[in-house]
N, C-alpha and C positions, 0 to 999 in steps of 0.2 A: 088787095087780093093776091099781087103777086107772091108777099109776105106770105102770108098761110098758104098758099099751095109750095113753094119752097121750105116754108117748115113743116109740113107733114113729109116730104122727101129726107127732110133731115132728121125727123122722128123715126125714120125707119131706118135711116142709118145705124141711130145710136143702141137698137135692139141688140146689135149684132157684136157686144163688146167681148162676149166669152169667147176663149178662144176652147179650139176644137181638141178635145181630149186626144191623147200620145199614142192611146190603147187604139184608136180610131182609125189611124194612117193605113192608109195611104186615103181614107175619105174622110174629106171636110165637114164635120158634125155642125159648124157653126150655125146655119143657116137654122136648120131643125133647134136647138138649142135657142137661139133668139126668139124665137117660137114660142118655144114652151115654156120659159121664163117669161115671156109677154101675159102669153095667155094667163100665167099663174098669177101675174100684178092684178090685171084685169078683172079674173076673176073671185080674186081674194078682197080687192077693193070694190067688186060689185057683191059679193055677201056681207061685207061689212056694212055700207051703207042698207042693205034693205033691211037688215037687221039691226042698225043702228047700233052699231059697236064701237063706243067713243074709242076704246082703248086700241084696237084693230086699226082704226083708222089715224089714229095718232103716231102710230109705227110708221103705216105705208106716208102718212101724208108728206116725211122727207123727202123720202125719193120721189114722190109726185112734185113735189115743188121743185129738185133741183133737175128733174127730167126738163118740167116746164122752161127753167130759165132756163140751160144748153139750150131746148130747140128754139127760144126766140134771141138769142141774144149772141150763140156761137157755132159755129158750124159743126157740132157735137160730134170731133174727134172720139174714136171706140175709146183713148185715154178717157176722155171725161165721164163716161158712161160706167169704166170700168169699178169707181167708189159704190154704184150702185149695185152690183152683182150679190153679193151678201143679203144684201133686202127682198133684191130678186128671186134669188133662192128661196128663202124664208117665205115666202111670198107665195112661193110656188105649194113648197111641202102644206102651209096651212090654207092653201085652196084644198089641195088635194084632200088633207084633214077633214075638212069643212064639206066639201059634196059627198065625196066617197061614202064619208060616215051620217049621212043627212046630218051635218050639224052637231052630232054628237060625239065632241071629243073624249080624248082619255080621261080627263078630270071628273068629264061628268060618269062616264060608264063608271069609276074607281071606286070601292066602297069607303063608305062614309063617308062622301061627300051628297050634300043633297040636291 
């Protein structure tokens, strides 16, 4: 048990790998930013699943796996976190895609597609 309550500490470490935009200074956006790129894994990977979206979830499941192994296996330096960022992102924008528009993206609103 001590394992898992120290990697969920270290799970919340490795949210925090963006650093804080330039345009921001003199205040530290990181905190809020690890946030919302959480939330956007979260919840991009909780619409995929109930929707059962092989392909969605074949994206996120990298970074799921190598989130998994940092936080069991390394003290998940913001460095190791940082490869994730990109997916993070993406992550984010097609949450937002995905609620915002109930589920209906561009492809589908675009004519001729059915």
């Amino acid at each position: 048990w001590d394992h898992a309550r120290a990697a969920a500490a270290v799970a919340v470490r490795g949210l925090f790998a963006e650093a804080s935009p330039r345009w921001a200074r003199p205040f530290d956006l990181a905190f809020a930013l690890g946030l919302l790129l959480a939330a956007g894994s979260v919840v991009a990977t909780a619409v995929a699943v109930r929707r059962r979206e092989l392909p969605t979830l074949a994206f996120l499941a990298p970074a799921w796996l190598l989130f998994g192994f940092h936080v069991a296996a390394t003290e998940l330096l913001p460095r190791y976190a940082a490869p994730l960022l990109p997916l993070a992102w993406s992550a984010l924008v097609l949450a937002l895609s995905r609620v915002g528009g109930r589920g209906a993206g561009p492809a589908r609103d675009s004519p001729g597609v059915p």
